[in-house]
LOPA-414610 format. One record per atom (N, C-alpha, C): residue in three letters; x, y, z. Coordinates in pm, whole numbers, padded with zeros to 5 digits, always signed. Example, Ala and Ser with C-alpha at 12.3 -4.5 7.8 and 13.67 -1.06 7.14 Angstrom:
Ala+01319-00569+00780 Ala+01230-00450+00780 Ala+01320-00330+00780 Ser+01285-00225+00708 Ser+01367-00106+00714 Ser+01290+00003+00787 
END
This chain:
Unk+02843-00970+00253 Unk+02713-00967+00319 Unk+02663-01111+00339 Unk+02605-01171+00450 Unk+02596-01255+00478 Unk+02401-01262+00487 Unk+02321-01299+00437 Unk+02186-01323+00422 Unk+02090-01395+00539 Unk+02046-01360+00623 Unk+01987-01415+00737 Unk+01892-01516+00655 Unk+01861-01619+00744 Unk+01790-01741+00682 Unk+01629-01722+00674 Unk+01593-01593+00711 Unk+01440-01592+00712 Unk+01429-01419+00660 Unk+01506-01433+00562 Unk+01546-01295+00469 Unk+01356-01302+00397 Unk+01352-01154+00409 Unk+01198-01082+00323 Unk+01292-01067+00182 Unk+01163-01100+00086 Unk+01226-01096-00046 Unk+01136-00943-00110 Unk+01210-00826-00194 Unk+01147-00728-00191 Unk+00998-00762-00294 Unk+00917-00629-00374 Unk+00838-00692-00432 Unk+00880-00720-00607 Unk+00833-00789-00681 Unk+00794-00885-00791 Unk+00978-00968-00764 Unk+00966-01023-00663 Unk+01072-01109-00628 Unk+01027-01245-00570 Unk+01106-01362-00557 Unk+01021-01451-00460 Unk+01157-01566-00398 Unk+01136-01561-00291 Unk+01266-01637-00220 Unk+01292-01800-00251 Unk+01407-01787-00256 Unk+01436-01972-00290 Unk+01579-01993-00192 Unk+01511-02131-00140 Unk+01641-02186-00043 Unk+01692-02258-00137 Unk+01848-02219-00037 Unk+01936-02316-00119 Unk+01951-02471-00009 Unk+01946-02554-00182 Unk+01919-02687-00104 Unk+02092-02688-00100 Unk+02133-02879-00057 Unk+02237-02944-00073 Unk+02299-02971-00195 Unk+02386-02919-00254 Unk+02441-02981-00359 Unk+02381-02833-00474 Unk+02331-02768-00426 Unk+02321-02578-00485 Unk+02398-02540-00535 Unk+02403-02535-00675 Unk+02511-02415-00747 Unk+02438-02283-00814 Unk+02502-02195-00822 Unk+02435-02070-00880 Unk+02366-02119-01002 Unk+02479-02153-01081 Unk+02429-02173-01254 Unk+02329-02288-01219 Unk+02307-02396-01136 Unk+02224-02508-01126 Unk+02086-02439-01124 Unk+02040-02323-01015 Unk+01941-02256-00944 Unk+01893-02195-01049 Unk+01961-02085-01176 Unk+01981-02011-01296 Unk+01883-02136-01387 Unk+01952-02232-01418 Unk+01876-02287-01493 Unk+01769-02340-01494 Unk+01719-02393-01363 Unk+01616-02439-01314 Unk+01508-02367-01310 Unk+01520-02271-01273 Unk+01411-02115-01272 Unk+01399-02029-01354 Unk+01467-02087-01446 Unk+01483-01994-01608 Unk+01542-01861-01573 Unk+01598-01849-01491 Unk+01682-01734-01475 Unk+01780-01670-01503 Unk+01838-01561-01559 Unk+01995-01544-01568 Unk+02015-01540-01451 Unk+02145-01567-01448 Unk+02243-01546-01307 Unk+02274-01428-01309 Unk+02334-01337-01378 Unk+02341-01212-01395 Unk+02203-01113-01289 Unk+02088-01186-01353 Unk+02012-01119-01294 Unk+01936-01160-01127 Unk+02003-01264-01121 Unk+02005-01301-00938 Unk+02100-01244-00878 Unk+02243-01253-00940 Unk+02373-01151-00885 Unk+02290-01057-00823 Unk+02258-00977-00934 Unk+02204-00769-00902 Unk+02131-00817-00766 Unk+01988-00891-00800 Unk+01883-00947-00698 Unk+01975-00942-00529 Unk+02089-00987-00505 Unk+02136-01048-00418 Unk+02269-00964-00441 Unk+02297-00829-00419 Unk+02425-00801-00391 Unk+02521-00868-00257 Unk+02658-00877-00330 Unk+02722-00909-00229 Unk+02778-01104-00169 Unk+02669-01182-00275 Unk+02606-01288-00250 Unk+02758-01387-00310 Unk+02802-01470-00241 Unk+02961-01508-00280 Unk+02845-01653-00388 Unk+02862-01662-00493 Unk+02850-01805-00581 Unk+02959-01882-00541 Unk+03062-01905-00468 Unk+03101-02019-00451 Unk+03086-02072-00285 Unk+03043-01988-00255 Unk+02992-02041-00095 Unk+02813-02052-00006 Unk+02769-02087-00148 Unk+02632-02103-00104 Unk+02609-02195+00025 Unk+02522-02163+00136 Unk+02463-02214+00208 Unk+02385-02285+00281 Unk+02372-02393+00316 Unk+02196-02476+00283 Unk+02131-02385+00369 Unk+01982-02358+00311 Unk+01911-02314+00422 Unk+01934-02153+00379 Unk+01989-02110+00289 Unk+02039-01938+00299 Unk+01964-01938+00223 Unk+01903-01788+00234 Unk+01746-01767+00143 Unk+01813-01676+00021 Unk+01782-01686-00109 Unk+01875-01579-00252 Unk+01733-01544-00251 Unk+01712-01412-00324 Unk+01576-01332-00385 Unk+01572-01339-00522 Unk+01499-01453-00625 Unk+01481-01437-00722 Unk+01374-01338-00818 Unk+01466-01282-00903 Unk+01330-01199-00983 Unk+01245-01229-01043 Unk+01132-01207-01021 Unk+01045-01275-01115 Unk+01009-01238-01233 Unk+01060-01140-01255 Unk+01050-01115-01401 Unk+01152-00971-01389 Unk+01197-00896-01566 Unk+01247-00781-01523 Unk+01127-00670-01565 Unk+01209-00554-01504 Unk+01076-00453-01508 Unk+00973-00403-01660 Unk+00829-00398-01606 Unk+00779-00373-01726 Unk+00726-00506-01775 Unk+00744-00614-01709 Unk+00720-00723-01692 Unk+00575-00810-01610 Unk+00531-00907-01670 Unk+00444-00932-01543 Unk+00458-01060-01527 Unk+00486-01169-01448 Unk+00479-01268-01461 Unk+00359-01392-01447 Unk+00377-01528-01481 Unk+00239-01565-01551 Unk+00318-01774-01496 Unk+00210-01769-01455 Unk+00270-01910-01406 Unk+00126-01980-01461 Unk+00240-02108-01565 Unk+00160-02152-01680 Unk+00055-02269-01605 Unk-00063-02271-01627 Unk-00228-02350-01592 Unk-00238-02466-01703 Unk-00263-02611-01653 Unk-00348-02684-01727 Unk-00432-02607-01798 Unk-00386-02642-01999 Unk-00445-02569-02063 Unk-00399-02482-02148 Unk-00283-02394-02075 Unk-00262-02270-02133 Unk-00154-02317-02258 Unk-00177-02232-02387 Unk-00141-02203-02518 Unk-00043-02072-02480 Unk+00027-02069-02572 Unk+00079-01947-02576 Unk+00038-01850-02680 Unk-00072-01879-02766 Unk-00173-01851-02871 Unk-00284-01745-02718 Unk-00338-01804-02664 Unk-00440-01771-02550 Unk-00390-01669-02427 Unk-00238-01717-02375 Unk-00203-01639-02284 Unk-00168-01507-02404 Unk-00126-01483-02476 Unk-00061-01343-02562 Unk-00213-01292-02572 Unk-00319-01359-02614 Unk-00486-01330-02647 Unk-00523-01217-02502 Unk-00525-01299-02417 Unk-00494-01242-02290 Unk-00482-01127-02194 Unk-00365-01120-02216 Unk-00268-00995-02211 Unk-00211-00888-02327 Unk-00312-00923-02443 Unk-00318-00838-02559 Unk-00158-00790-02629 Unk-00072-00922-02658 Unk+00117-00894-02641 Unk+00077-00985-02814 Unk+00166-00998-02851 Unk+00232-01090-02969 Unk+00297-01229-02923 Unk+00281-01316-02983 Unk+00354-01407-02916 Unk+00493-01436-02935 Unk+00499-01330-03051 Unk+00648-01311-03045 Unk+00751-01234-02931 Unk+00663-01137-02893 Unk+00745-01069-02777 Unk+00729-01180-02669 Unk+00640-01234-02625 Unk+00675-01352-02516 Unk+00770-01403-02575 Unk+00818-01458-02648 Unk+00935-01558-02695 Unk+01057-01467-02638 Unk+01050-01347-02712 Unk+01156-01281-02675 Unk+01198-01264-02520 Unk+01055-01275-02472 Unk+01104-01261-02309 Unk+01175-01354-02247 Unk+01089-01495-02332 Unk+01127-01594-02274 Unk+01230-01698-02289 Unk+01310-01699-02376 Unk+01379-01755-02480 Unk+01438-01861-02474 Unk+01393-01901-02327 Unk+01432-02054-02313 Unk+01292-02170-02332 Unk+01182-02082-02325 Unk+01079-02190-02343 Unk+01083-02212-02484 Unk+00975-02341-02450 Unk+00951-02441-02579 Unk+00772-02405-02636 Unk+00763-02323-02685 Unk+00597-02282-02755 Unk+00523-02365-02773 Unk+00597-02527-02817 Unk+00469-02625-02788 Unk+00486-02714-02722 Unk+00557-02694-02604 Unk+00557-02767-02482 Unk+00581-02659-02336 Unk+00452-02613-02316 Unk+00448-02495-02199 Unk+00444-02582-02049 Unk+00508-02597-01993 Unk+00505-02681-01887 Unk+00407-02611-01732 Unk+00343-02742-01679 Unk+00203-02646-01585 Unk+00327-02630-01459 Unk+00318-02487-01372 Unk+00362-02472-01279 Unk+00497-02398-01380 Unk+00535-02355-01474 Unk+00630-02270-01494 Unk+00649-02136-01485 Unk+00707-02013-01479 Unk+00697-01917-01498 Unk+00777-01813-01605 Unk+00676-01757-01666 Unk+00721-01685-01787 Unk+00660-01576-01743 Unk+00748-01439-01839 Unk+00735-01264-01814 Unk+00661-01314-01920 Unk+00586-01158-01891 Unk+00507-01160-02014 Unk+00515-00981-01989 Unk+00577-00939-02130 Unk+00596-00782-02134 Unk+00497-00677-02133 Unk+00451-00635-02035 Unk+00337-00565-01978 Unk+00320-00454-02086 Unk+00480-00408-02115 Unk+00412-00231-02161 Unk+00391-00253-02322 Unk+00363-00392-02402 Unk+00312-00400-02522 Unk+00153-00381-02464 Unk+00124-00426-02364 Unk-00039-00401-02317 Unk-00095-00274-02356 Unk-00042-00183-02336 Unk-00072-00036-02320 Unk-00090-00020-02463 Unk-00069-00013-02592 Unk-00097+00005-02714 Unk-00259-00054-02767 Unk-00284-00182-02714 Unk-00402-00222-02762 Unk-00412-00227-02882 Unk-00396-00314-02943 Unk-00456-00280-03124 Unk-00574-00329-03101 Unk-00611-00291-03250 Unk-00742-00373-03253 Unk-00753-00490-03319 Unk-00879-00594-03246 Unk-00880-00706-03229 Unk-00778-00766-03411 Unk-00849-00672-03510 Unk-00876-00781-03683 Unk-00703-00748-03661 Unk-00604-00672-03602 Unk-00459-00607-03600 Unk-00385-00710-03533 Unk-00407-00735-03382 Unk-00380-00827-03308 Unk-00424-00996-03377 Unk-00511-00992-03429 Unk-00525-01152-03463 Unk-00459-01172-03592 Unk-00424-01045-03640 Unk-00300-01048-03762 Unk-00159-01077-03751 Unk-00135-00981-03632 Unk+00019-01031-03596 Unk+00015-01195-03536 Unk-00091-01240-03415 Unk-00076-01384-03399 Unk-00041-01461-03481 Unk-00118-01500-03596 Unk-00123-01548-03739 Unk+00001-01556-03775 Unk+00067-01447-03755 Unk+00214-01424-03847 Unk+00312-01468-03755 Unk+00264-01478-03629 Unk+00353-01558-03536 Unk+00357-01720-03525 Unk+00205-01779-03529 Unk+00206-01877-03545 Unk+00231-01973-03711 Unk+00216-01879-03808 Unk+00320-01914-03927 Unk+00412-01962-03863 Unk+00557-01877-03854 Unk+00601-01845-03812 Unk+00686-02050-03743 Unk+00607-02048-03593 Unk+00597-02133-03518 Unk+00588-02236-03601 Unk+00499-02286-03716 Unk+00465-02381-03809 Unk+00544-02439-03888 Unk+00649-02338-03922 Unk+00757-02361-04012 Unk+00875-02388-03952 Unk+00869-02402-03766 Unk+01012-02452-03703 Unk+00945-02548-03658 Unk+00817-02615-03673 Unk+00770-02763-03569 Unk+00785-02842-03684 Unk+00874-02944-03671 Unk+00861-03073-03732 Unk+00755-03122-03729 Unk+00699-03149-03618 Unk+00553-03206-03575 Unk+00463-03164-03681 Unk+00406-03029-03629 Unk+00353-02979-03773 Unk+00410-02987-03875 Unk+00457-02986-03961 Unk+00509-03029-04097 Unk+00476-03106-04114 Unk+00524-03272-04046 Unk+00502-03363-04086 Unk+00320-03415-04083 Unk+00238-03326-03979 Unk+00079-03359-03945 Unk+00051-03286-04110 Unk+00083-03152-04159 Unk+00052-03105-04287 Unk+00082-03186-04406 Unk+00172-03249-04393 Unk+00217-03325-04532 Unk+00171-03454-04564 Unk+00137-03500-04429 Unk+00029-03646-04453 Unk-00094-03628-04433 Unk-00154-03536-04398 Unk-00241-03531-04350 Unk-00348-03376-04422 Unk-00278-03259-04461 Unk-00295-03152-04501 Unk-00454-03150-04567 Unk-00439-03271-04695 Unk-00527-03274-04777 Unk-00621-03355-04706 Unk-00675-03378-04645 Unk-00749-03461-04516 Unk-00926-03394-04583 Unk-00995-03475-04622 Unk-01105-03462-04645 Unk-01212-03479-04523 Unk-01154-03558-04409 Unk-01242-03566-04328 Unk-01231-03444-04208 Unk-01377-03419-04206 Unk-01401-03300-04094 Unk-01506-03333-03986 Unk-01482-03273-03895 Unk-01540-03291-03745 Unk-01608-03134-03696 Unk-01744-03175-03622 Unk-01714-03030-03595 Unk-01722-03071-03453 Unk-01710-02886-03401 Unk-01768-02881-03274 Unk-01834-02866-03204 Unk-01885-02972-03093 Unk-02005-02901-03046 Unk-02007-02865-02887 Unk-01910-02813-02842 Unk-01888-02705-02729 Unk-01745-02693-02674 Unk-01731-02546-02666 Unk-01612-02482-02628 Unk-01612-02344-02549 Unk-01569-02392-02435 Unk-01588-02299-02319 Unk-01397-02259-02288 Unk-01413-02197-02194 Unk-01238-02162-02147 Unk-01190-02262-02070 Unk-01311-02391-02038 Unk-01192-02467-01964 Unk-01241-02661-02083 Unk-01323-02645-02169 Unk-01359-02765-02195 Unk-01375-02755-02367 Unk-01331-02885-02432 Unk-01384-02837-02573 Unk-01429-03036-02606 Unk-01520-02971-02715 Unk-01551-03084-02731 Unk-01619-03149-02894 Unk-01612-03240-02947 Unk-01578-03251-03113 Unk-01677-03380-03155 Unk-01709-03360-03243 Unk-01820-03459-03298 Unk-01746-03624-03318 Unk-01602-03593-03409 Unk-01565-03741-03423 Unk-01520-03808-03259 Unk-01557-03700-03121 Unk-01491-03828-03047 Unk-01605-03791-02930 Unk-01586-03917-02870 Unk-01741-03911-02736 Unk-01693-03907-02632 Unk-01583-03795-02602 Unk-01559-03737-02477 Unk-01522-03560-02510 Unk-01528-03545-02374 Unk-01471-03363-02377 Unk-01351-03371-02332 Unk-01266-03290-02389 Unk-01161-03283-02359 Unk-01113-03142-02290 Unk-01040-03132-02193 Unk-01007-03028-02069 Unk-00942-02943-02137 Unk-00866-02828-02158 Unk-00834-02688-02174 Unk-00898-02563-02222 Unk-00828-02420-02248 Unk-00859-02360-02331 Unk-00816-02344-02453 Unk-00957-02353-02523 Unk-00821-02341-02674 Unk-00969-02231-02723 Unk-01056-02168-02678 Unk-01122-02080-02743 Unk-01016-02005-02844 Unk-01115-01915-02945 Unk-00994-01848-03026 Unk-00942-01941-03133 Unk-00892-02049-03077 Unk-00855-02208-03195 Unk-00943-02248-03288 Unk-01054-02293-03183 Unk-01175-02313-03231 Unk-01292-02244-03214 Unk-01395-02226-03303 Unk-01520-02208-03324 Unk-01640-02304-03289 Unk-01735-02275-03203 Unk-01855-02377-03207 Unk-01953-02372-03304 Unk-01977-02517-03359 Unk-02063-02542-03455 Unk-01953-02542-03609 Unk-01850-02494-03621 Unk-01764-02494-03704 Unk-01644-02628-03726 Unk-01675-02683-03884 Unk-01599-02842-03882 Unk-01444-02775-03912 Unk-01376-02890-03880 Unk-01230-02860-03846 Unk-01198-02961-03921 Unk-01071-03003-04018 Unk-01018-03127-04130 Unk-00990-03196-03954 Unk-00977-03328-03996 Unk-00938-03441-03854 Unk-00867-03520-03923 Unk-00776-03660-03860 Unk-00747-03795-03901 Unk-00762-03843-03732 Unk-00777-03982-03748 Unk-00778-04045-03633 Unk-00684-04114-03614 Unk-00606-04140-03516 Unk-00452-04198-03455 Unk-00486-04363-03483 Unk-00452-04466-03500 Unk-00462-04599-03484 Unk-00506-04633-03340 Unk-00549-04721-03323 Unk-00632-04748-03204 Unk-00505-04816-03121 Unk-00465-04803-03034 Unk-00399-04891-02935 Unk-00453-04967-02809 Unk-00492-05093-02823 Unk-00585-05141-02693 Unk-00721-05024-02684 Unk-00731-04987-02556 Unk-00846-04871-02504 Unk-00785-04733-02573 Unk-00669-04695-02601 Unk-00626-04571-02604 Unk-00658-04536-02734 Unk-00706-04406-02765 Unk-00777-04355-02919 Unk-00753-04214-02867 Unk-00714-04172-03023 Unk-00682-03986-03051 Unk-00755-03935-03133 Unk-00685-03800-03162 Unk-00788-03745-03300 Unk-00695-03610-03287 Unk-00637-03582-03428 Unk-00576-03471-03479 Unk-00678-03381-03532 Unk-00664-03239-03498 Unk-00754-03170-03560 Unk-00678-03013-03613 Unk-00678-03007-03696 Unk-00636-02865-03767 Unk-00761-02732-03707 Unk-00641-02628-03638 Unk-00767-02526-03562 Unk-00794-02465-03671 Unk-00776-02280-03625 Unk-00852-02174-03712 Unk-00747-02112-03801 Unk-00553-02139-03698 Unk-00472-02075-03768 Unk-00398-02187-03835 Unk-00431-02287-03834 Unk-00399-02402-03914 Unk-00289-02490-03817 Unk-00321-02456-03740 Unk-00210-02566-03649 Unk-00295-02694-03592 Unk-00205-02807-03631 Unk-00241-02896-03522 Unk-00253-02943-03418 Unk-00371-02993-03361 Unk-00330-03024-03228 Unk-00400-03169-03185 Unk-00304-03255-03092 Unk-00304-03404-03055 Unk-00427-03375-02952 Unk-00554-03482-02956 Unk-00595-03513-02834 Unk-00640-03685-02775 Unk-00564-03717-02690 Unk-00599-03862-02667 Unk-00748-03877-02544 Unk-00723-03975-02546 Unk-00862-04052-02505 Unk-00871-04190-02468 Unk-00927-04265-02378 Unk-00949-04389-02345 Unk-01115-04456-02335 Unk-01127-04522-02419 Unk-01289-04606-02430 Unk-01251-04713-02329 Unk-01384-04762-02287 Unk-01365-04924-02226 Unk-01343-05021-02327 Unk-01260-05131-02256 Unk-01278-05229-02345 Unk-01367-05311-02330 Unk-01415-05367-02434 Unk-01508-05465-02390 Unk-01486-05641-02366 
END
């Protein structure tokens, strides 16, 4: 079967040209895709004679699925919050991403038919917890922010947190995402502050499930 170049892609599918220098497994990895599951997508479709310009139908997720193309901001703590899932079953969906490096413009399934159960909220913020354990005990990062830092006497609080802005007493800017759920307003959080580099200044802050998280910043110099 030979694929006309201005091929309709069916629905939760989305078309990708093949550039110059296109290999199946190249396209597979790039889009987090199995190949297996572009094969089915594309019966008939020869992998060693790709085309420039020939349109393949990638899936965007498999069924039962919904897909979720990651926003300045997004946690994988917040998107599972969300869509009411575990963040363990995203992992499972996803199993090539990195949980604390969600890249903006990516796309991840996110398994629709855990939606349909609903627990309740004190149930759901139980399993998170046990996921982000979990997460805590494979980040070096964290480990090493807990072990120097754990016993940290100094605290910060907050004083505003919306879904797109949060913002903290030890530093005199707001800083852009969502991390509701992380944090609490009016509630102090343990901190350390990064060493100053020229203008550039941070601030580590331990959230609600005990994870850390980096935020930088730039003052004028004077």
């Amino acid at each position: 079967m030979v694929y006309p170049f201005n091929r309709q892609c069916p629905e939760n599918h989305y078309p990708y040209t093949i550039q110059s220098g296109d290999t199946l497994n190249q396209i597979a990895l790039r889009l987090e895709v199995l190949v297996s599951r572009i094969m089915a997508a594309n019966p008939g479709v020869d992998p060693y004679n790709l085309r420039v310009g020939q349109i393949l139908c990638i899936p965007a997720c498999p069924p039962n699925h919904t897909a979720k193309i990651i926003q300045p901001g997004d946690t994988l703590y917040q998107i599972a919050q969300t869509y009411q899932v575990t963040m363990e079953s995203i992992l499972e969906a996803n199993p090539s991403i990195d949980p604390n490096y969600l890249r903006v413009g990516q796309r991840i399934c996110i398994p629709s038919a855990c939606a349909s159960r609903k627990p309740k909220n004190s149930e759901l913020t139980k399993a998170m917890q046990n996921d982000i354990n979990l997460l805590k005990t494979e980040s070096n990062v964290q480990q090493t922010h807990e072990s120097n830092y754990g016993s940290s006497t100094q605290m910060t609080r907050v004083l505003k947190i919306t879904d797109r802005e949060l913002q903290f007493e030890a530093a005199p800017v707001t800083f852009t995402g969502n991390y509701q759920g992380h944090y609490t307003a009016g509630k102090s959080y343990p901190y350390y502050a990064e060493a100053a580099m020229g203008g550039q200044r941070g601030i580590n802050v331990k959230d609600n499930f005990g994870v850390w998280h980096s935020f930088g910043y730039r003052v004028p110099i004077s």
